[in-house]
C-alpha positions as CSV (number, residue, x, y, z in Angstrom):
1,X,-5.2,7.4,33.9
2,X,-2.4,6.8,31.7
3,X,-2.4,8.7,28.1
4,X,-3.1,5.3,25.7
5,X,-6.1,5.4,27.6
6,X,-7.2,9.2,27.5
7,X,-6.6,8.9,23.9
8,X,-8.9,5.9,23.9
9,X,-11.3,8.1,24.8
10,X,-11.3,11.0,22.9
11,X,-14.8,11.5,21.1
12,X,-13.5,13.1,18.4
13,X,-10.7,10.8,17.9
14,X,-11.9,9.5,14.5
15,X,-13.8,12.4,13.3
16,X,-10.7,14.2,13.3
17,X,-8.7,11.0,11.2
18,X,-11.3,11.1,9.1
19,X,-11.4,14.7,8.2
20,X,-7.8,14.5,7.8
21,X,-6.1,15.2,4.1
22,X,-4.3,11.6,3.1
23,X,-2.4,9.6,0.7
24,X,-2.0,6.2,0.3
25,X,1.2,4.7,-1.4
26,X,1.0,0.7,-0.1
27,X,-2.3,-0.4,-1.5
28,X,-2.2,-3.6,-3.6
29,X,-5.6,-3.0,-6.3
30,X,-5.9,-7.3,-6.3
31,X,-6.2,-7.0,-2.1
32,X,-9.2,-4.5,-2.6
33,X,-11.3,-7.5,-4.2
34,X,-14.1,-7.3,-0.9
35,X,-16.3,-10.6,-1.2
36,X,-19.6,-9.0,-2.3
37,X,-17.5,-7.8,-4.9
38,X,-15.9,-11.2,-6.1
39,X,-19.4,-12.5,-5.9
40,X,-21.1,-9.7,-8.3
41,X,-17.8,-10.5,-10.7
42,X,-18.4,-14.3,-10.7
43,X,-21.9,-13.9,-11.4
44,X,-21.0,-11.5,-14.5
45,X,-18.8,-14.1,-15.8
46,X,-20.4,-17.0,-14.9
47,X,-18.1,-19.0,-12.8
48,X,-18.0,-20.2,-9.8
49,X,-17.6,-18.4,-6.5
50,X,-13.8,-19.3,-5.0
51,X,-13.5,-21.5,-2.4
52,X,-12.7,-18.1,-0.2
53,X,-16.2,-18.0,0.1
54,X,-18.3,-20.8,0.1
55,X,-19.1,-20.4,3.5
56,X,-19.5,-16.4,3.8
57,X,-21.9,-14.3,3.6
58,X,-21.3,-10.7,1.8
59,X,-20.4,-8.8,5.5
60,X,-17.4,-11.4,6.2
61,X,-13.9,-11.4,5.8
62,X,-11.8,-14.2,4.5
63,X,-10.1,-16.2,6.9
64,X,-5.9,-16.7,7.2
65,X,-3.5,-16.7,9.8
66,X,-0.2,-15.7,8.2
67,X,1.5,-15.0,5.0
68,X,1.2,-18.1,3.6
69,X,-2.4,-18.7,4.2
70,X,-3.0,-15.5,3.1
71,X,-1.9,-15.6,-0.1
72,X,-2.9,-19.0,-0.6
73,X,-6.7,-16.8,-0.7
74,X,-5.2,-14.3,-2.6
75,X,-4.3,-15.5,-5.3
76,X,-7.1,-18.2,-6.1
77,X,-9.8,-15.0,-5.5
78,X,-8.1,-13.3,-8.7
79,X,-9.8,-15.8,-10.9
80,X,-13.1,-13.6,-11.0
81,X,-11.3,-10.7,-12.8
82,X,-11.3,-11.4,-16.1
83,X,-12.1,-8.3,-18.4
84,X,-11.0,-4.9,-18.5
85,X,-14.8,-3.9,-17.0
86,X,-13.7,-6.4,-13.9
87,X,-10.4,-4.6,-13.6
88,X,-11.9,-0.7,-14.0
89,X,-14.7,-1.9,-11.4
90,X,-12.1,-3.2,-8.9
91,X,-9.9,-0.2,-9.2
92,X,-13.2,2.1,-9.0
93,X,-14.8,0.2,-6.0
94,X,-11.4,1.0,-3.9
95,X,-11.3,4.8,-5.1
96,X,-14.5,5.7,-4.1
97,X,-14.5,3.8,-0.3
98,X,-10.7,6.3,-0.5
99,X,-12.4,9.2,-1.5
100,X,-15.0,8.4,1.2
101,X,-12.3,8.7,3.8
102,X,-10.5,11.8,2.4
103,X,-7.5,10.2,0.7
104,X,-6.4,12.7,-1.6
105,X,-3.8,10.4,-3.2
106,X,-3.2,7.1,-4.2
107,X,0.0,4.9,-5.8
108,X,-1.8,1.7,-6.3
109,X,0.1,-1.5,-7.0
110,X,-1.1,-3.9,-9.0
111,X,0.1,-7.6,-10.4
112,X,0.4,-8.7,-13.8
113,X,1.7,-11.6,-13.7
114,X,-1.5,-13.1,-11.4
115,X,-3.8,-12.6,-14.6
116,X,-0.9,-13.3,-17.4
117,X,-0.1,-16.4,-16.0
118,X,-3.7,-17.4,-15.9
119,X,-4.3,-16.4,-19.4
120,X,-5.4,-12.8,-19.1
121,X,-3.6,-10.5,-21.9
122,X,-1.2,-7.7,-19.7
123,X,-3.2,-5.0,-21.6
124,X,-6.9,-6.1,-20.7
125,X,-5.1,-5.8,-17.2
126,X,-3.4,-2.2,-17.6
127,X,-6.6,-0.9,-19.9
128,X,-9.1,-1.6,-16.8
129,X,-7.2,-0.2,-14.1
130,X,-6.2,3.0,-16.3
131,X,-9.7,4.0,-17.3
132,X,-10.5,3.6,-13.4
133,X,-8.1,6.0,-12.9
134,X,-9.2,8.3,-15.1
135,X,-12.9,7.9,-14.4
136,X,-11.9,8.5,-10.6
137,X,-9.9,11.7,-11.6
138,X,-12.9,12.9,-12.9
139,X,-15.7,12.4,-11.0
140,X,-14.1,12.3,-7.7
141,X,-11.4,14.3,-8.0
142,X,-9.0,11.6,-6.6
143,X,-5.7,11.8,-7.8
144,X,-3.7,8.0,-8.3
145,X,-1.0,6.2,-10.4
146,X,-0.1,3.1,-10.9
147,X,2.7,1.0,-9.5
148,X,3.8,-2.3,-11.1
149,X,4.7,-5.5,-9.0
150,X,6.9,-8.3,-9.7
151,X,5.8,-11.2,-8.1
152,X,9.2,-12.2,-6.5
153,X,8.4,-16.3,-5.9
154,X,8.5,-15.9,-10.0
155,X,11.4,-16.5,-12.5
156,X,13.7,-13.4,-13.4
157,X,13.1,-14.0,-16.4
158,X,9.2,-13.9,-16.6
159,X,9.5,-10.6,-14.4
160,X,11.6,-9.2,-17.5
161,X,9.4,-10.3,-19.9
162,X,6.6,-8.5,-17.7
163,X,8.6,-5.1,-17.9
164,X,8.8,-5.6,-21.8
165,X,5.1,-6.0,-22.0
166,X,4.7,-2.8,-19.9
167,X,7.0,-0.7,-22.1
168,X,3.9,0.9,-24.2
169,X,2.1,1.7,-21.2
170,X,4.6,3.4,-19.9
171,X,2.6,6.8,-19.8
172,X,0.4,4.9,-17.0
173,X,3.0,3.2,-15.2
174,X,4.9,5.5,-13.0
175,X,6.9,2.4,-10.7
176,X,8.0,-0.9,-10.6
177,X,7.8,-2.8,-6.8
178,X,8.3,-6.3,-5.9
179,X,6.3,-8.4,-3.5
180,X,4.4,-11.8,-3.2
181,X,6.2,-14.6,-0.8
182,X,9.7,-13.3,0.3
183,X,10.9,-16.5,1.4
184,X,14.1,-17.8,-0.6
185,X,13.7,-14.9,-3.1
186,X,16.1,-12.0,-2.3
187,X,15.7,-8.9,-4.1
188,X,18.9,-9.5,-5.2
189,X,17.2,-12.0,-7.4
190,X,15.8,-9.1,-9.6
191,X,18.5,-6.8,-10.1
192,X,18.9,-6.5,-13.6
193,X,15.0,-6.3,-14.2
194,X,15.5,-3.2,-11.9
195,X,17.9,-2.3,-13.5
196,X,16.1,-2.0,-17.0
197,X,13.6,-0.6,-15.0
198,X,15.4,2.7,-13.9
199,X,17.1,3.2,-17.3
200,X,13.0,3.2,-18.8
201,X,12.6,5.9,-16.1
202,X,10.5,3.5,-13.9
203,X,10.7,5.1,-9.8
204,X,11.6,1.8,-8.1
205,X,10.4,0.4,-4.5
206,X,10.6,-3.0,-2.8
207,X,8.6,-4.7,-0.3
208,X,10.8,-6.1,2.6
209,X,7.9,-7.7,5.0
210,X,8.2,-7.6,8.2
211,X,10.0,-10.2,10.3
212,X,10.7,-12.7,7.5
213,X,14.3,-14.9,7.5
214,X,17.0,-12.5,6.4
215,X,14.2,-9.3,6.7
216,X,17.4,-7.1,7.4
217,X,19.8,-8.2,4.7
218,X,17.0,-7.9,1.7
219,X,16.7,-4.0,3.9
220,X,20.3,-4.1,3.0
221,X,19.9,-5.3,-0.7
222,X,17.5,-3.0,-1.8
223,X,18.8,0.3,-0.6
224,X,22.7,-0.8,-1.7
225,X,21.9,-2.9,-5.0
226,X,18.7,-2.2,-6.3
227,X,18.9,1.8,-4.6
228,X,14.7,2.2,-4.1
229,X,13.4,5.2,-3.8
230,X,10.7,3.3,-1.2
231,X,10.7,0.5,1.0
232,X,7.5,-0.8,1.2
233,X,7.0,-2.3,5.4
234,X,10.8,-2.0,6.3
235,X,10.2,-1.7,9.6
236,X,12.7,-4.5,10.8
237,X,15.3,-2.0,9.5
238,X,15.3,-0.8,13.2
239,X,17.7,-3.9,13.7
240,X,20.5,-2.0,12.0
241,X,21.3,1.9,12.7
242,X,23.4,1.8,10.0
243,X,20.9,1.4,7.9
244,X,18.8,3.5,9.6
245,X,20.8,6.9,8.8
246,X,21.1,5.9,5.5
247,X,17.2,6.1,4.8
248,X,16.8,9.3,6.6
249,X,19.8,11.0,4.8
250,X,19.0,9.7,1.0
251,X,15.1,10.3,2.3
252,X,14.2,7.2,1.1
253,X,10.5,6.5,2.7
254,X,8.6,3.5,4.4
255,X,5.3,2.4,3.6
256,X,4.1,0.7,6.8
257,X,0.8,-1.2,7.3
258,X,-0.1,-1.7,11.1
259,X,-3.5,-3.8,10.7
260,X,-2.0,-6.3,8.1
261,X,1.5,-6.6,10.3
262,X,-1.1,-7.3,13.3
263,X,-2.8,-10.4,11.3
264,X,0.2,-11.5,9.6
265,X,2.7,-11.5,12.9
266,X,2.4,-11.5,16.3
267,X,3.0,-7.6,16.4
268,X,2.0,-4.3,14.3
269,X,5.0,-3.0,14.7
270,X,3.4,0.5,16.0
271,X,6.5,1.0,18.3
272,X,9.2,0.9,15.5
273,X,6.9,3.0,13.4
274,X,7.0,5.7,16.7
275,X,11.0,5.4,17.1
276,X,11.2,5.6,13.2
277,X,9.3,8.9,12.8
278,X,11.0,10.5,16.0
279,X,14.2,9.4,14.3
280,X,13.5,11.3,10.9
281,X,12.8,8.6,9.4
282,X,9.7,9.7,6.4
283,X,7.4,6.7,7.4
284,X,3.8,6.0,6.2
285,X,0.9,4.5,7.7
286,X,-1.1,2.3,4.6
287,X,-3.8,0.1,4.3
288,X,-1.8,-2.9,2.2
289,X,-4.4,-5.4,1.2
290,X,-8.0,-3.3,2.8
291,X,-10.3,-5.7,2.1
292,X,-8.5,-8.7,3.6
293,X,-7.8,-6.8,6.6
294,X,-10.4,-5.2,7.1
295,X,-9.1,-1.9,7.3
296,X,-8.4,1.1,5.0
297,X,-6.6,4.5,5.8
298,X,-8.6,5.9,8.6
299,X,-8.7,2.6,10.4
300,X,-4.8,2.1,10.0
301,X,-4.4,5.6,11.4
302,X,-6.9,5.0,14.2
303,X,-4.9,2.2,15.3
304,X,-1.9,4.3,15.4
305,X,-3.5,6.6,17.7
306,X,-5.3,4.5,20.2
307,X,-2.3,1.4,20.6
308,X,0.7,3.8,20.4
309,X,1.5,6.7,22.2
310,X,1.9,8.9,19.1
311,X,0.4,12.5,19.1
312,X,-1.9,14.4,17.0
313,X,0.9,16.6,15.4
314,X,2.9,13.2,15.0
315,X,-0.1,11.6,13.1
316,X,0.0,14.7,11.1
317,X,3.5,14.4,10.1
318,X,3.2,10.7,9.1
319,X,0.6,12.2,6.3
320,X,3.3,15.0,5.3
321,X,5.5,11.9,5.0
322,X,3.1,10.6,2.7
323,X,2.7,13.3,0.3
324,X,6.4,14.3,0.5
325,X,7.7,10.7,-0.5
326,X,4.8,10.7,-2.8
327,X,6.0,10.4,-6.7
328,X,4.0,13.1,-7.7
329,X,4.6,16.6,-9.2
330,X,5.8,19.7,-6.8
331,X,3.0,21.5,-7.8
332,X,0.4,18.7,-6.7
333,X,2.3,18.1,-3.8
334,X,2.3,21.3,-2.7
335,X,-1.5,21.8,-2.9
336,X,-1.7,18.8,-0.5
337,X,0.6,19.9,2.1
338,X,-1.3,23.0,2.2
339,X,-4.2,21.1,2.5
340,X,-2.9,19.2,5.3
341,X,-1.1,22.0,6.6
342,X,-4.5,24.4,7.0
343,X,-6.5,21.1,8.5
344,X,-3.4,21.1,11.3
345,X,-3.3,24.7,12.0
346,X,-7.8,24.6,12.5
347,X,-8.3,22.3,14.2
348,X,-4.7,20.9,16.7
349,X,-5.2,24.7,18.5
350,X,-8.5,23.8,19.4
351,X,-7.9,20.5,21.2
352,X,-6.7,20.7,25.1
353,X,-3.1,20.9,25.3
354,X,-2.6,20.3,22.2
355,X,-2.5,16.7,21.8
């Protein structure tokens, strides 16, 4: 029997995932919007139900093949978030299914520009999602942040005029990201908004999907030009060793997403994400967009363990990574190691040989 498939069949495989202390930093709050959620926000506003969904029911997913199809749903689902209730409800939903799998942390992304350009003012946007937060804070004890997105198939000029607007929230902003289609639009295309950015005091990050045309330059880009403190995928940086010290020396972490690479591409990318970690590389296992792939943190990490041949101390260390790339205070990040260090030290001895 090889190990993949001992580790297959571990009965307490996901008991122990699940009781594991986590963090999340590659969530998108606009890909938590679940269908029986869009439905309950349609009604409340009294429009129609998007095209997504005419022919679900609530227990369904939505149905795309790639990148493009994807976000060809994405985007035309956002229309049921109108008010800051929507937005505080959205964030809220996601929080508590987090809390219910032990995430202890969160950096949530979210996109302005999806509700500006559709006529929704940036602050019912920010107002929602912050009183979420807070709410969350406080009755679940979840800790999470905010990260801002520029949607990158945008103008550089409407992505500045997005940072502007988010100047007197700045208290609930803690980063600036970049994602939506990749295609034709190089990070390079947004330097000086990043630029601004990091003189506001903004932590920056950048996603560089996986296997897209020129994946390894816009790699390149973002750790020489716009100098991330994240990279958000990055897995095709495995193409380049160069590049490869560089992120382990500066520390600069991935946030990798096996289940949405796996519908996206051809491949989830679980072998790079091995060879990264065993490099030094901080890596991150995430949940990206949970609700269109169907998987949160515990199933991302449950595919980690049963398609790769990672170990139970390795799957440990990718949630170290987590909190230690974290933009978080040394106090709270401390706490969670600890956390995460005591849950390692109960229950690994315990297991046969330790794996």
């Amino acid at each position: 029997m090889s190990s993949d498939e001992h580790r297959r069949e571990e009965p307490d495989l996901k008991p122990w995932i699940a009781g594991m202390p986590k963090a999340e930093l590659h969530v998108h709050l606009e890909g938590c919007l679940t269908p029986q959620l869009i439905r309950q926000l349609a009604e409340r506003n009294n429009i129609s139900v998007p095209s997504s969904l005419s022919s679900l029911d609530q227990s369904s997913g939505y149905s795309f093949h790639d990148l493009t199809t994807f976000l060809a749903v994405y985007y035309p689902n956002m229309a049921v978030l109108q008010t800051e209730h929507d937005f505080r409800d959205l964030a809220l939903d996601y929080l508590t299914r987090a809390h219910a799998q032990n995430v202890k942390h969160v950096e949530l992304f979210f996109d302005p520009q999806a509700h500006t350009s559709r006529g929704v003012p940036f602050p019912t946007v920010i107002r929602g999602y912050r009183v979420a937060l807070l709410l969350a804070q406080r009755t679940l004890g979840i800790s999470a942040s905010l990260i801002m997105c520029i949607l990158r198939d945008q103008s550089p000029e409407y992505a500045m005029a997005t940072l502007m607007e988010a100047l007197p929230f700045k208290d609930a902003i803690i980063g600036i990201g970049l994602d939506s289609d990749e295609r034709n639009n190089p990070p390079s295309k947004f330097a000086a908004v990043f630029q601004r950015a990091s003189k506001e005091g903004f932590l920056l990050t950048a996603h560089c999907d996986i296997d897209q045309v020129n994946s390894i330059d816009h790699i390149r880009q973002v750790i020489h030009e716009i100098q991330v403190d994240r990279i958000d995928h990055g897995t095709n940086i495995v193409e380049d060793d160069s590049l490869v010290d560089i992120v382990r020396e500066k520390g600069i972490g991935l946030t990798c997403c096996p289940i949405s690479n796996s519908v996206v591409t051809d491949d989830f990318k679980g072998k790079e994400i091995v060879d990264l970690l065993r490099r030094g590389v901080k890596v991150t296992i995430n949940s990206d967009d949970p609700a269109y792939f169907r998987g949160y943190a515990n199933e991302n990490m449950e595919k980690m363990a049963t398609d790769t041949d990672v170990t139970r101390k390795e799957l440990v260390q990718l949630q170290r990574n987590a909190f230690n790339i974290s933009w978080i205070s040394s106090w709270r990040r401390n706490h969670f190691l600890s956390l995460l260090d005591e849950y390692e030290n109960r229950t690994i001895p315990r297991m046969v040989n330790g794996v």
